[in-house]
N, C-alpha and C positions, 0 to 999 in steps of 0.2 A: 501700447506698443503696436498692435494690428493694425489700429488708426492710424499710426503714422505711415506704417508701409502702406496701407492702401492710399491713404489721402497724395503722395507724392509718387511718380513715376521713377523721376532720375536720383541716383544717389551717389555720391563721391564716396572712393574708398575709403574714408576714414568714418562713415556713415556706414559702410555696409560692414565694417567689421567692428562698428561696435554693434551693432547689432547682431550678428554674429555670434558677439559673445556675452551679450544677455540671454540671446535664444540656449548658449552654451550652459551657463551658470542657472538657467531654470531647469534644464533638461536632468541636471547633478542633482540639484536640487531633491527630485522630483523621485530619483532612485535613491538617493540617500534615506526619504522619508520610506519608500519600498522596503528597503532590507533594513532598517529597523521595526517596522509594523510587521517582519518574519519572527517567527520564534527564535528565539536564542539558545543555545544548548550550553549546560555548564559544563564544565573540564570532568568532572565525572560520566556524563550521558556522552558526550565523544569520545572518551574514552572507550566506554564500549559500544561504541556506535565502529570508531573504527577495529577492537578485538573481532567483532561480531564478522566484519568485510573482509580482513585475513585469514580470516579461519574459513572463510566462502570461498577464499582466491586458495589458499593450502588445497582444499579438500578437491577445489576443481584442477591446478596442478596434478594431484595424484592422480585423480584419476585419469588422467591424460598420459601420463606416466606410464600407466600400471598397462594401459589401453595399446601401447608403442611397444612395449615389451611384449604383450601375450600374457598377462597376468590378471589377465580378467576373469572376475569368479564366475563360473556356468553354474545353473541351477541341473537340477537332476533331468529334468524334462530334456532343457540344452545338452547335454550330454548323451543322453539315449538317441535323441534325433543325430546328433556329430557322427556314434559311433551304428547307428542304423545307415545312413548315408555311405558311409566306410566298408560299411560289410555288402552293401548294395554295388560297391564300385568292385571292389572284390572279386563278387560272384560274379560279374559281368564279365571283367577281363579273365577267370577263370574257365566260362563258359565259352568265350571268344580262343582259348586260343585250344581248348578242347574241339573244338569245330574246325581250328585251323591245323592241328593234327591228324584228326579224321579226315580231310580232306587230302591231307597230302601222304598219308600212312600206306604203303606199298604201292608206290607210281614208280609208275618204267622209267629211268633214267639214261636220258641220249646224249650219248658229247659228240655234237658237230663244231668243229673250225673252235675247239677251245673252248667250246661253251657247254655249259652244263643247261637243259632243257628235261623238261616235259611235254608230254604231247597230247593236245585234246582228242577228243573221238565226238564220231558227228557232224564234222565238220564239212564243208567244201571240199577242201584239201586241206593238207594234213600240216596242221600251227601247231606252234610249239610257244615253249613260254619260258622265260629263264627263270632256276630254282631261287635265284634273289629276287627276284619282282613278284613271285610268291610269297614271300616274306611280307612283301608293303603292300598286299589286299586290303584293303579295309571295306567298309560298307559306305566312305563315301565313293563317288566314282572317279577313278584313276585313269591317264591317258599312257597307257604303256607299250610297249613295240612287240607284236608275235609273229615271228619269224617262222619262214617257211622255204621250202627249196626252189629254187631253180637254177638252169641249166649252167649259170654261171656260181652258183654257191649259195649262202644262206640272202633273202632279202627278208626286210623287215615290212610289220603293216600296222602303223596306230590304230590302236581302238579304245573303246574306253571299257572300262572293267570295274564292276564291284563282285561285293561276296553278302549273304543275306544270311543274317542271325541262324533260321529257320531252317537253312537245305545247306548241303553237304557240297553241291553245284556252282559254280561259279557263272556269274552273269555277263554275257560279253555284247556290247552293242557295237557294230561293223561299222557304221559312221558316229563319229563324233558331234557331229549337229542334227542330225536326227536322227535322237536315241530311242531304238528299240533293242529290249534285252532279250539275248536267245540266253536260257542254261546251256551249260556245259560241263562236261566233267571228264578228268583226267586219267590217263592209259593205267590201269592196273597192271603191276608185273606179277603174270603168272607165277613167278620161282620162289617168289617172297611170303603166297598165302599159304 
């Protein structure tokens, strides 16, 4: 058959589909003889060929399952690391807000123009700071507004502000793009110690 496609150029359709479907009918052929030279399984070995595949797709089901829910078993080790973690987070926000108490624990308290403030010492002139933006200190740095007086009433000044695990002092940097922190710390009221 190669002979003749090679030996002639031109073919009429009825030439090019029977050969077509010779080339077709070898190609059948050819996997027919394939998948009979496989092994063959009898109705018993599929049998448990597919028990075997179900119970692999069950077992992985569950535990996909078990995994959606929160039912997954921890080992002893897993468990001591969860609740070491836990008691680490704990102590920190314990220690965080024990710092955030001593910090604010008998400060002089100003009401100007309806506002509840505290007021730094140290300063330039004399900033104040509202008793809710002391609430939101955190140790990352915050852009918050410290108001001070002048001639026509309170004005405000952004700065940026954190608070550091370690000191009792609050850190204030005077511009926002280049940050350098002074401490600072807040007016004790005489009447209260």
């Amino acid at each position: 058959m190669s002979n003749e496609i090679k030996s002639k150029d031109v073919y009429t359709a009825e030439e090019k589909r029977m050969i077509l479907e010779r080339l077709d009918a070898e190609r059948k052929a050819r996997q027919e003889a394939e998948i009979k030279s496989e092994d063959i399984y009898s109705e018993e070995e599929k049998k448990t060929i597919l028990e075997r595949l179900n119970a692999d797709r069950k077992a992985r089901q569950e535990a996909e399952r078990q995994e959606k829910q929160g039912n997954k078993k921890l080992t002893v080790s897993e468990k001591e690391k969860i609740l070491e973690r836990i008691n680490e987070e704990r102590r920190i926000a314990h220690k965080y807000k024990e710092l955030q108490k001593r910090r604010l624990r008998n400060k002089k308290v100003y009401h100007i123009e309806n506002r509840i403030l505290y007021r730094f010492l140290g300063m330039d002139r004399s900033y104040y700071i509202q008793v809710e933006d002391c609430k939101r200190l955190s140790s990352r740095p915050l852009i918050l507004p410290l108001f001070y007086q002048g001639f026509d009433g309170l004005k405000q000044k952004d700065v940026l502000i954190r608070i550091r695990d370690y000191s009792d002092r609050i850190f204030i940097s005077d511009d926002v793009l280049r940050v350098y922190y002074k401490q600072y710390s807040l007016e004790d009221d005489p009447a209260q110690k």
